[in-house]
C-alpha positions in Angstrom: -7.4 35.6 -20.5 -9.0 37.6 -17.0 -10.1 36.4 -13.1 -11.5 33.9 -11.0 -13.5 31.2 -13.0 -16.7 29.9 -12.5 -17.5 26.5 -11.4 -14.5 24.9 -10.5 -12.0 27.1 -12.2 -9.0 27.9 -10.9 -8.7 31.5 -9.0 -7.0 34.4 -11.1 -7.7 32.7 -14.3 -8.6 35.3 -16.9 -11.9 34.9 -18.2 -11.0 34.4 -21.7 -9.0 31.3 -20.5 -11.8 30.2 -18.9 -13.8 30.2 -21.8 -11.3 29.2 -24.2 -11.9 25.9 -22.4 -15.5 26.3 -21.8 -16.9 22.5 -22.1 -21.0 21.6 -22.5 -21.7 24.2 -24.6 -19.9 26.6 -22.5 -21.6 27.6 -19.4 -25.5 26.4 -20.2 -26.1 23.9 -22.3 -25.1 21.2 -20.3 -27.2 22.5 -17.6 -30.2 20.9 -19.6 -29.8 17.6 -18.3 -28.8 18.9 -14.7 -24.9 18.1 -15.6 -22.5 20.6 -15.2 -19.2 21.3 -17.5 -17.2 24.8 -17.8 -14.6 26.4 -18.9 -11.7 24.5 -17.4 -14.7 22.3 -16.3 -18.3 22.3 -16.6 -21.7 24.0 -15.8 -21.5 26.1 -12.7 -23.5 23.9 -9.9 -26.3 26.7 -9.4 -26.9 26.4 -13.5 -27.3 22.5 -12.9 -29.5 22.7 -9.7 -32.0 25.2 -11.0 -32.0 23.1 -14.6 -32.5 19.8 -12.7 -35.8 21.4 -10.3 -36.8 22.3 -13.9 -36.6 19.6 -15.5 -37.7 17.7 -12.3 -41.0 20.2 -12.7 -41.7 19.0 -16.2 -41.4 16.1 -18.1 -39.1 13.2 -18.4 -36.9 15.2 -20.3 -36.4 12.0 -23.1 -35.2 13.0 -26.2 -37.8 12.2 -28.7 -37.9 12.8 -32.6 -41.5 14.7 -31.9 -39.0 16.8 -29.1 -36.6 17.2 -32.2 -39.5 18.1 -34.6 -40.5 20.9 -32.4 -37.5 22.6 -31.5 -36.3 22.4 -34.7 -39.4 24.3 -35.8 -38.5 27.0 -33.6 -34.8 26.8 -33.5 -34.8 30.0 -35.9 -36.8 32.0 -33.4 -34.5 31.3 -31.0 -31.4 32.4 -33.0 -32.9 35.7 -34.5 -34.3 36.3 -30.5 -30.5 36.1 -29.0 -29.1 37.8 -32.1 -31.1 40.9 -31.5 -30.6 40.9 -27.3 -26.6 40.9 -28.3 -26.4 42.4 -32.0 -23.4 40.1 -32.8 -22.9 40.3 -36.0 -23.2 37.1 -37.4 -24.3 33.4 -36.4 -24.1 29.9 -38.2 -25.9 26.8 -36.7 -26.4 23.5 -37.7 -28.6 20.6 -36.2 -27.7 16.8 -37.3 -30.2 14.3 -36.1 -30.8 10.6 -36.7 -28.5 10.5 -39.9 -29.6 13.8 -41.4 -29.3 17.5 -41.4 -31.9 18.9 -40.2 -31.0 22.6 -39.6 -28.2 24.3 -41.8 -28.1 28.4 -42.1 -26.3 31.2 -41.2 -27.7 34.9 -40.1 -26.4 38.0 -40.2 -22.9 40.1 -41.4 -19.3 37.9 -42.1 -18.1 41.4 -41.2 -19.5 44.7 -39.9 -20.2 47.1 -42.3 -18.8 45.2 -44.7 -21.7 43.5 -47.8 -21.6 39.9 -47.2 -24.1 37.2 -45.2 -23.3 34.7 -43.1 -24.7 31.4 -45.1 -23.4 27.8 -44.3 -20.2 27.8 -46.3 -18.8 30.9 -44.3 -15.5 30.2 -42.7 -15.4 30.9 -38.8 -12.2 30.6 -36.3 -13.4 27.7 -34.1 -11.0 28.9 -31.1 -11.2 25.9 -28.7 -13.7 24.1 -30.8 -10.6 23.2 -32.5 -9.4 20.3 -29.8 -12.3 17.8 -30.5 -11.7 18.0 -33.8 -7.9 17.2 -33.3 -8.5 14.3 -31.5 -10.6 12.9 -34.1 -7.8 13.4 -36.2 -6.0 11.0 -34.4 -8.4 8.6 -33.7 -8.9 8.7 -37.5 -4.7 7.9 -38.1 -5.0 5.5 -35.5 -7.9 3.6 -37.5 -5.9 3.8 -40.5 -3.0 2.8 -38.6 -0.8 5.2 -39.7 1.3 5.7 -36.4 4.8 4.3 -36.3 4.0 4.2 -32.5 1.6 3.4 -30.1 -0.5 6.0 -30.3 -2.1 7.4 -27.6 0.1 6.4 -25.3 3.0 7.3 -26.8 5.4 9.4 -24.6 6.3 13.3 -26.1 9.8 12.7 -25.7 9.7 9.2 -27.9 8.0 11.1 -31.0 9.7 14.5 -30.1 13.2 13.9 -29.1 14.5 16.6 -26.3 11.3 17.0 -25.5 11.1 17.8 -21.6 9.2 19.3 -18.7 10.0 20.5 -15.2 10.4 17.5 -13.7 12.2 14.9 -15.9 10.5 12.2 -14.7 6.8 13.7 -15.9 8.9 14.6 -19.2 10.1 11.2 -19.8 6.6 9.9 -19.5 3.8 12.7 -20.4 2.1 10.9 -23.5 0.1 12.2 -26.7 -3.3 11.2 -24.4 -1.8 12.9 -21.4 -1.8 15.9 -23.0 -5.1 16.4 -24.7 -6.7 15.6 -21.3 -5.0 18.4 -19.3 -3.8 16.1 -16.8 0.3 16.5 -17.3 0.8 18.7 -14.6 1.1 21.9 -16.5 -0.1 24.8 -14.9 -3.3 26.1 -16.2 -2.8 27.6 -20.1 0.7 27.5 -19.7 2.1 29.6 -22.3 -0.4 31.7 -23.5 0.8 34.7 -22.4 4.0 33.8 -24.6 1.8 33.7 -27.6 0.7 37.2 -26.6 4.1 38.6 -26.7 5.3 36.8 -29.9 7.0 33.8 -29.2 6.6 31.6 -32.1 4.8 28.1 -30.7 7.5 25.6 -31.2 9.5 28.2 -28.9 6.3 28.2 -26.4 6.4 24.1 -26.4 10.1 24.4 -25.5 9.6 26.5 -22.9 6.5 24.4 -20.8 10.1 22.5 -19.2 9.8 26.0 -17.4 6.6 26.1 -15.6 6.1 24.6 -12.3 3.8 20.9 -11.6 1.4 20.0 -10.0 0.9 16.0 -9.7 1.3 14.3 -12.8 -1.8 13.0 -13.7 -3.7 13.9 -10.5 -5.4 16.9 -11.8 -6.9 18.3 -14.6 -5.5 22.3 -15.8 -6.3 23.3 -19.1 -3.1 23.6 -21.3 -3.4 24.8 -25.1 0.5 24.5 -25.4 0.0 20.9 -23.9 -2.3 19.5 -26.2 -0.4 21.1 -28.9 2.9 19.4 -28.2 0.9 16.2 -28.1 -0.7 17.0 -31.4 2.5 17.9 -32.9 4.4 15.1 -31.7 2.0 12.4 -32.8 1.8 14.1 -36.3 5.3 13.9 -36.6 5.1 10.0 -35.6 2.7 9.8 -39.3 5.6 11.5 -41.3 3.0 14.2 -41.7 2.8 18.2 -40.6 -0.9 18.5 -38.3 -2.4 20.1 -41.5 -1.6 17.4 -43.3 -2.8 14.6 -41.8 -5.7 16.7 -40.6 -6.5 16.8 -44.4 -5.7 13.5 -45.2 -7.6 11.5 -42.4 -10.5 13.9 -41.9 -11.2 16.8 -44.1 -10.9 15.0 -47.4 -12.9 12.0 -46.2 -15.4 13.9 -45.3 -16.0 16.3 -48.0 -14.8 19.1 -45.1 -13.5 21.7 -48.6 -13.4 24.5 -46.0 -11.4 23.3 -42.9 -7.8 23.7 -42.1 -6.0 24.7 -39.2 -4.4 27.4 -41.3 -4.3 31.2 -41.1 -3.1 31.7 -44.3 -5.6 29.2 -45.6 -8.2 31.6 -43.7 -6.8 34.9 -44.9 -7.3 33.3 -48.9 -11.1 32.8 -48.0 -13.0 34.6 -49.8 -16.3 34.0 -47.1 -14.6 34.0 -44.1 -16.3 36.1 -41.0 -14.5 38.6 -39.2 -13.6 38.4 -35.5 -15.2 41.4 -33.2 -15.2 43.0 -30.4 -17.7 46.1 -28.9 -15.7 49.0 -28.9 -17.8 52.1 -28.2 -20.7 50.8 -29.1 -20.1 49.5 -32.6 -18.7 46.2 -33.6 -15.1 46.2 -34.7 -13.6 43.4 -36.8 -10.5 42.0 -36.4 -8.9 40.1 -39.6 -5.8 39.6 -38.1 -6.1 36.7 -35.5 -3.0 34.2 -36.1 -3.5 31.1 -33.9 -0.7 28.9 -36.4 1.0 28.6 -33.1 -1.6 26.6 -31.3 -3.0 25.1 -33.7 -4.3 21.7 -33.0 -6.0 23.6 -29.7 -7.0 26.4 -31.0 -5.7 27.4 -34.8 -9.0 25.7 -36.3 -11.5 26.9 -39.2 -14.5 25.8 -40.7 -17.3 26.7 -42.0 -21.1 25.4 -40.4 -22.0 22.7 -43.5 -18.6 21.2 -42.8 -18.8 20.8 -39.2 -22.2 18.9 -39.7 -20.6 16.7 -41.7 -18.3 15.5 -38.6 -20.7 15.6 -36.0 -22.9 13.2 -38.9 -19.7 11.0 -39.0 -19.4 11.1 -35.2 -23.3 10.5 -34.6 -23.2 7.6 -37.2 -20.4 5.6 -35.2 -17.7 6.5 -37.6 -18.9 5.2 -40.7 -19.2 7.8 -43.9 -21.7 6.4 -46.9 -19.7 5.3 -49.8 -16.3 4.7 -47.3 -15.4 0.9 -47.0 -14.9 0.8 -43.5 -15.2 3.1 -40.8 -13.4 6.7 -40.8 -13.5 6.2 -37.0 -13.8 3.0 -35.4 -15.9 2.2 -33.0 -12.6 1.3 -30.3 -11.6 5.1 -31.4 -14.9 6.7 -30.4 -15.0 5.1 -26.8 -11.5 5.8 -26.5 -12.4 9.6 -26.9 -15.6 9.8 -25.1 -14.0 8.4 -22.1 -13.1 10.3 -19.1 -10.0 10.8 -18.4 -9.7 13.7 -16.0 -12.2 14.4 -13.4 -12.4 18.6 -14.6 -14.6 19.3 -10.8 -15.5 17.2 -7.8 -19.2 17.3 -6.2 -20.5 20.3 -4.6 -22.5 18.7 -2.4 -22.4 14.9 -0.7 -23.5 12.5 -3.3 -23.4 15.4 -6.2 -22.5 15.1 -9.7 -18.7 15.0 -11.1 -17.4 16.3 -14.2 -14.9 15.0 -16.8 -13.0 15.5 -19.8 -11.9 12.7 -21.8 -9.6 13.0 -25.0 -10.5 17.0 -26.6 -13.9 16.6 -25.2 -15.9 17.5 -21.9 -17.5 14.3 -20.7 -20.5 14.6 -18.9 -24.1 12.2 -18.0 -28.1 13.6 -18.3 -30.3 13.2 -15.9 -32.1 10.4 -17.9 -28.9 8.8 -18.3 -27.4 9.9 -21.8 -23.6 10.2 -22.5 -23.5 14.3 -23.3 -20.4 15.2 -25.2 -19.5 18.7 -26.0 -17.0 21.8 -25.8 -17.1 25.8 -26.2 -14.5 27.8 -28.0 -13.9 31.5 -27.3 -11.7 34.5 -28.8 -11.1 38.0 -26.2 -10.4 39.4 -29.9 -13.9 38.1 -31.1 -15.0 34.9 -31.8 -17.3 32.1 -29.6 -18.3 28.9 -30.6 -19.7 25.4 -29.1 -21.2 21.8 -30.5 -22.5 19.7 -28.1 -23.7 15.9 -28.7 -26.0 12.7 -27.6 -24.6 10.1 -29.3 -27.1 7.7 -28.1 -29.5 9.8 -29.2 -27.6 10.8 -32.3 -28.4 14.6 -32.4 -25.9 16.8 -31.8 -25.4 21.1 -32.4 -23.0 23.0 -33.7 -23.3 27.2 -32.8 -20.2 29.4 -34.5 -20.9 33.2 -33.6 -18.0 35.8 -34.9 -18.4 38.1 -31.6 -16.3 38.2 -28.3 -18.2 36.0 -25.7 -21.5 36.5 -24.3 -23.0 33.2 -23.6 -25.1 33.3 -26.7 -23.8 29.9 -28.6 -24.3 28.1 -25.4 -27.3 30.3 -24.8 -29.0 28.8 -28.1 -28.1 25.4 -27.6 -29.3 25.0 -24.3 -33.0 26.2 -25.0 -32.8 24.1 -28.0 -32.4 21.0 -26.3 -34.9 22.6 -23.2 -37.4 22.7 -25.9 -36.5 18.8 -26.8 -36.3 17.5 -23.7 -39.7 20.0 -22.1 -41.5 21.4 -24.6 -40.5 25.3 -22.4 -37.2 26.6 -21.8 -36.0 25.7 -18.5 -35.2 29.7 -18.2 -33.8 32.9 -20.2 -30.5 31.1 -21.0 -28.8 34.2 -22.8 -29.8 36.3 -19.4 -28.3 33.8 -17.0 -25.5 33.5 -18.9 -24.4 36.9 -20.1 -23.2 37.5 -16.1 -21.3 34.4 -16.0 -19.0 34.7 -18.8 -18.9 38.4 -18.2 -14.7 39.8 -17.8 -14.4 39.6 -14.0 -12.7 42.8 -12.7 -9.3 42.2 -11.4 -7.6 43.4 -8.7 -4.9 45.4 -10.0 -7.8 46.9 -12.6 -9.6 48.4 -9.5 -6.7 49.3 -7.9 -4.8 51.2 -10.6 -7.9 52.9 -12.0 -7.8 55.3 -9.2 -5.5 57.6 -7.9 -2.8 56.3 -5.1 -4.4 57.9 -1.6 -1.2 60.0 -0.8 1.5 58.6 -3.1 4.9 59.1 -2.6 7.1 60.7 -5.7 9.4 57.9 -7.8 12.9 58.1 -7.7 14.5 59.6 -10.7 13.2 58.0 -13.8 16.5 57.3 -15.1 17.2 54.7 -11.9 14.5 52.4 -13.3 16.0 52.2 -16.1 17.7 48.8 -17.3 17.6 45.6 -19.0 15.3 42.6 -16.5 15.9 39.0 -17.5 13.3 36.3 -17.0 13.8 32.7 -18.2 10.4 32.2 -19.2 9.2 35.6 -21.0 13.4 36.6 -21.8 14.9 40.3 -21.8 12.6 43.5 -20.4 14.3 46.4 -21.3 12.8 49.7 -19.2 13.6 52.9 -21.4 13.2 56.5 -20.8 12.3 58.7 -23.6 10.8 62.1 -23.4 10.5 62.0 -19.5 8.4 59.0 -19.9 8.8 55.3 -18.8 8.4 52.4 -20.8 9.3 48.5 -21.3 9.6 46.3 -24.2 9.5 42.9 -24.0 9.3 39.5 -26.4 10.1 39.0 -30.2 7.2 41.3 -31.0 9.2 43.8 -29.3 5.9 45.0 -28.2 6.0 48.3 -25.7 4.2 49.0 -22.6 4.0 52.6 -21.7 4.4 53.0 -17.5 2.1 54.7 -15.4 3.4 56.0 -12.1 1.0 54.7 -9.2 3.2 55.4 -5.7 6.6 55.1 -4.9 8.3 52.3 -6.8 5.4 51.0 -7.6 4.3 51.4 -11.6 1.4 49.9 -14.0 0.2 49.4 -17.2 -2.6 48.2 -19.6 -2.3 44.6 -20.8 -2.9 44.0 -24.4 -3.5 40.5 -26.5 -6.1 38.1 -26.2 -4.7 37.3 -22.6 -5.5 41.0 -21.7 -6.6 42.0 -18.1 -7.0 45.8 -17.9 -4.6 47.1 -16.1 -1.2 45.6 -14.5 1.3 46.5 -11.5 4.8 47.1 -12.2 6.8 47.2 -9.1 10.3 47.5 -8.7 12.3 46.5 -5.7 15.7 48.1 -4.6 18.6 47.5 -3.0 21.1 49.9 -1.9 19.4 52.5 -4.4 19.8 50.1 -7.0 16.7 48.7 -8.9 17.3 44.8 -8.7 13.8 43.4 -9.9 11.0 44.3 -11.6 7.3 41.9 -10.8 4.5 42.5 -13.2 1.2 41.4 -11.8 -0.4 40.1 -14.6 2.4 37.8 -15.2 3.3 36.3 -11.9 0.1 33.6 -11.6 2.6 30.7 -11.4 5.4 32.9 -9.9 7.3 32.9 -13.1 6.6 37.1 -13.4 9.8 38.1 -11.5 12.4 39.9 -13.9 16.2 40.4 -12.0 18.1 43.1 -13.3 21.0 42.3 -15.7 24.0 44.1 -13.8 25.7 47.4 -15.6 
């Protein structure tokens, strides 16, 4: 997950993390109402000024059925435009409005090279799509009542006993809602680079008592693990796995025959799209994208047609035809749609803030209209976004199967330009592109050149050694064939080591948290290698290993 976020993001955040977060439709769409919602936030503020002098420029910018009616007719131009400026393989999109389906149709290859189209019933990892979905889960349970608790505010450690964080205050009282709003105090994606090395994610949940807080519930950082415990922990409070209820609440309700949060319900698809990434100019897909650890955050998949049956359900209040009752009550829905975390202050005096509220970025139009929405993104090939006006009850859903590029926030936001203006308010997919671009770090400059007069290493064999870390365990530094290397995690995955200078080492990051290339620099004492600090691990100064003594 890679550098430096935009709009409100935290510095040294990878840009995959960013995005795995990305709120209003990523960085754009929001943008059409002058709003702002990103990754860990919202809409950069220069997207949101130049959309609100737009929209200032043209018309009201209502949403209207005859503003529906038209962009629908041209919706199709739109996606086959932005498809050809980014050749991603495939694309799925659906548009509910006023009760109905309007738009429902995919375009394009489930996999490259591979016979099969995208059409609506083909199965797509939603990444971070995944977390509004989850927490209609649980407002769903809680309509039905089906918590032995209090819900939302039940505390972790009540549903999960031994359940714990940092400080054991904030673990005694972090709840299920604290959680999915990213407000517990958990660094930002804390964990994730766990995942990466193989850590199974009831070992990652365990280990968030490791990271460092910030003030409990007095700021917002983006936590897949976190939401995931919360998720967890509430399912458990049911009697149910998260699957399970998932299905039982939601997906059977709703006639949702595709969804799960399952990779080995994925795997058994037989139209599932492939993730994929540009590698040397041709799209390569990746089948082998296991997100069971995160699940409830980011482990969803569904197909197009079954995602417009939720966002129907959400736009309709909750109610289903032929359901006595509502699936979602009305208490539920307000409960989610409200902010919880303020995700980025004003950028100027009297400017615009933007929120999260329960899975969801929570954000107001220009004219006034509650905007709800999120973005989903996979390094390893996948981006995704819905965004919604339940006033207005039209809402967008935009599942691509290629590593991000801004193009499913890019379609949605000239969609609803055309709604709202009858013009886009500019060339979305060109603005964005840029934005969600992978930022260059500073250990990738640095390490991609030669060291300006570098010193020798020491003998190889004096680096070698076993480096304990209580977060990311045992780093073992071998030596074989006059080469240096470490291995590190379950995975037992192994890093080959470059010499830079000196004592001073690196290497190429791999995963979906990849960041190009990392320093691995080794202190001594007394000609003795003590520690070894690997750059790309040491955000929240947890990437110090100490040498185990001989």
């Amino acid at each position: 997950m890679a550098q430096d976020g935009v709009n409100g993001s935290t510095p040294g955040l990878p840009r995959r993390a960013l995005l795995q977060g990305l709120g209003a439709a990523g960085v754009g769409v929001a943008v059409t109402g002058g709003g702002s919602s990103t990754a860990q936030a919202a809409v950069p503020p220069q997207v949101a000024r130049g959309a609100t002098a737009a929209a200032t420029a043209s018309t009201c910018g209502e949403i209207t059925p005859e503003g529906v009616t038209r962009a629908l007719a041209v919706l199709e131009d739109i996606i086959k435009k932005d498809k050809a400026a980014t050749t991603v393989p495939g694309i799925a999109v659906a548009v509910v409005y006023d009760g109905a389906v309007r738009y429902l149709k995919g375009i394009g290859e489930r996999q490259a090279g591979v016979a099969g189209d995208v059409d609506p019933d083909t199965v797509f990892q939603l990444a971070s799509v995944s977390k509004p979905l989850s927490s209609t889960v649980i407002a769903a349970a809680l309509t039905r009542q089906l918590s032995k608790g209090q819900g939302w505010n039940d505390t972790l450690q009540s549903l999960r006993p031994g359940f714990t964080l940092a400080d054991p205050w904030v673990g005694q009282h972090v709840t299920v809602a604290d959680m999915f709003a990213h407000r517990s105090g958990l660094p930002d994606h804390a964990g994730d680079l766990l995942e990466d090395l193989g850590y199974p994610g009831e070992q990652i949940v365990s280990k968030l008592a490791l990271y460092p807080l910030s003030r409990f519930r007095d700021s917002y950082a983006y936590t897949n693990y976190g939401l995931t415990a919360g998720a967890v922990a509430f399912a458990a409070s049911t009697g149910r796995s998260w699957g399970d209820l998932a299905r039982e609440v939601l997906f059977a309700p709703l006639g949702m025959s595709s969804a799960n949060y399952s990779f080995a319900e994925l795997q058994a698809s037989k139209n599932r799209a492939a993730l994929h990434t540009l590698v040397n100019g041709r799209w390569t897909p990746d089948l082998g994208a296991n997100n069971d650890g995160q699940a409830p955050a980011g482990g969803a998949n569904a197909s197009v047609r079954d995602l417009a049956r939720w966002l129907t359900m959400l736009l309709a209040g909750g109610s289903v035809p032929g359901l006595q009752g509502p699936l979602v009550d009305t208490a539920g829905l307000q409960t989610l749609w409200r902010p919880q975390s303020v995700t980025h202050g004003p950028e100027e005096l009297g400017g615009r803030s933007g929120f999260y509220g329960l899975g969801w970025n929570v954000d107001y139009e220009n004219t006034g209209e509650l905007r709800l929405s999120h973005s989903g993104a996979f390094g390893r090939g996948a981006a995704t976004s819905i965004l919604l006006f339940p006033s207005k009850k039209l809402g967008i859903a935009v599942l691509t199967n290629a590593d991000p590029r801004g193009l499913p926030e890019a379609i949605a936001a000239e969609f609803v330009d055309i709604v709202r203006y009858n013009a886009s308010t500019r060339n979305w997919l060109a603005y964005l592109g840029p934005l969600v671009a992978e930022p260059v770090t500073e250990d990738q400059t640095k390490y991609s050149r030669p060291a300006v007069n570098p010193t020798p290493p020491r003998s190889l064999g004096a680096y070698v050694g076993t480096y304990p870390n209580r977060v990311y365990g045992d780093l073992t530094v071998s030596l074989q064939q006059g080469m240096l290397s470490f291995t590190v995690g379950p995975a037992g995955k192994r890093f080959p080591l470059m010499h830079y200078s000196g004592d001073e080492f690196f290497f190429q990051t791999t995963g979906e948290n990849a960041s190009g290339f990392s320093g691995a620099i080794f202190t001594f004492s007394r000609n003795r290698a003590t520690s070894l600090t690997i750059n790309a691990w040491n955000r929240d100064k947890l990437g110090v290993f100490s040498r185990r003594p001989s």
